[in-house]
N, C-alpha and C positions, 0 to 999 in steps of 0.2 A: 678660418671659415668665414665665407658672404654670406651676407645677407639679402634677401632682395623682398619687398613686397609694395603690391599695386591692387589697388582696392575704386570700385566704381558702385556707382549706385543703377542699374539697370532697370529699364520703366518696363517691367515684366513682372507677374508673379515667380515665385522661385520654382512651382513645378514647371514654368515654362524653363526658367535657365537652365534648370537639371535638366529638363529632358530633350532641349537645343544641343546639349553635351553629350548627351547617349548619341546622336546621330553618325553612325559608319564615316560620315564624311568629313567630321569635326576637325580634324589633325590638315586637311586638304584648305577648308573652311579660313580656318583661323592661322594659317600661316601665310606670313608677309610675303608678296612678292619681290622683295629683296634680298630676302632669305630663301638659299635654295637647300630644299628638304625632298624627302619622299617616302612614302610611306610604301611599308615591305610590306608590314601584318600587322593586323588588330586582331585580338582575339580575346573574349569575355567583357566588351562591354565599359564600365566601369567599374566591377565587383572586384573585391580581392582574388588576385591571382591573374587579372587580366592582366595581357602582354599588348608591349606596344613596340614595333621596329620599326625603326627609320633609318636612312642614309642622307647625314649630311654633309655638305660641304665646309673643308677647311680649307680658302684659296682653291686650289686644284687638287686637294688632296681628301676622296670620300671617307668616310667616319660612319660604321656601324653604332647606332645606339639603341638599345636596349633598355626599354621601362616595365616595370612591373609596377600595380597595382599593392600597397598595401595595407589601404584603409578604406571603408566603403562605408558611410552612415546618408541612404538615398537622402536627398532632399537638403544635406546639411554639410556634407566633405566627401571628397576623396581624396586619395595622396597616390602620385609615384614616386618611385627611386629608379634610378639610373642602378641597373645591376652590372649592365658591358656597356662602356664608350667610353669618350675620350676626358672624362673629367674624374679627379678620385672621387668626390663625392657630390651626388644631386639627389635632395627630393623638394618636391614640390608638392604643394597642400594648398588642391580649391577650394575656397567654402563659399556657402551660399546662405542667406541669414535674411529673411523676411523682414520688411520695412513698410508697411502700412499700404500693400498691395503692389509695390515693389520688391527688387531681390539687391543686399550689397554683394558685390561678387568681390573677393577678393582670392586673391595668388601669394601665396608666401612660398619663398625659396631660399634655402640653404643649400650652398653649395662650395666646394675647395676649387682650385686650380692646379696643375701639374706642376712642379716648382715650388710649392708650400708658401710659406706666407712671404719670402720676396717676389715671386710672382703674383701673389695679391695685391701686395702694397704696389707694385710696378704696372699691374696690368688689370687690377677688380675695377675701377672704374670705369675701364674702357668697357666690360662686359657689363656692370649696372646700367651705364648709357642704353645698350644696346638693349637688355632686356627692357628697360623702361619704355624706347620706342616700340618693341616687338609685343611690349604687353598694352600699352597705351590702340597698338592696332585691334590687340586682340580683343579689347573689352568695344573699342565703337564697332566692331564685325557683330559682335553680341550683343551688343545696344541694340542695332538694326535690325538684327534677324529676330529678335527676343520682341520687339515693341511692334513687329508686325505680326506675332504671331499669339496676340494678348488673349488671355481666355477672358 
């Protein structure tokens, strides 16, 4: 099992960051243009039981993935889990933690690779790198959007 977590301090209150994360477009939003993704279907939101599908690229080779929603405390987390795709196991857990009229956002992930732990030890770094750039994008996307949109 990886680990991964990437944590910012965003000049927003946290109803803005949560509710920058509710927006239909977020997945569109916050993904790298280096990274090619696309979104199939959202459905519920953030609450538990919402579905999230995407198709991503491996090389030339698309990948259904498949999130579900299943933890929801507004203002404070959410979690998904990868239920179908291509990794045995992923969840991911946002949280958002008020800071004296700003929000820390942070992302923690847990997750295996196919191959078990010699494909970890041979290949978890190359995917930590990659998530640390992919998450380093996704929190100044949310910096921006979050600090223009300050109540």
């Amino acid at each position: 099992m990886l680990h991964f977590q990437h944590s910012s301090v965003i000049d927003a209150p946290v109803e803005v960051v949560w509710e920058f994360h509710e927006r239909p477009d977020i997945l569109k939003l916050l993904t790298p243009p280096w990274q090619p993704m696309e979104v199939v279907r959202r459905e519920g939101g953030l609450g538990v039981g919402a579905i999230t599908e995407f198709r991503i690229l491996f090389g030339s080779i698309p990948l259904r993935w498949l999130a579900v929603h299943t933890e929801c405390e507004p203002y404070r987390l959410f979690t998904d889990e990868q239920k179908e795709g291509p990794l045995p196991y992923w969840v991911h857990r946002h949280q958002f933690a008020p800071i004296e009229g700003k929000t820390r956002l942070t992302d923690a992930i847990a997750f295996s690779l196919p191959g078990g732990w010699l494909a970890e030890q041979m290949f978890g770094w190359v995917v930590l790198r990659e998530l640390e750039q992919m998450f380093g994008y996704r929190h100044q996307v949310t910096q921006r959007e979050c600090s223009q949109r300050k109540s």
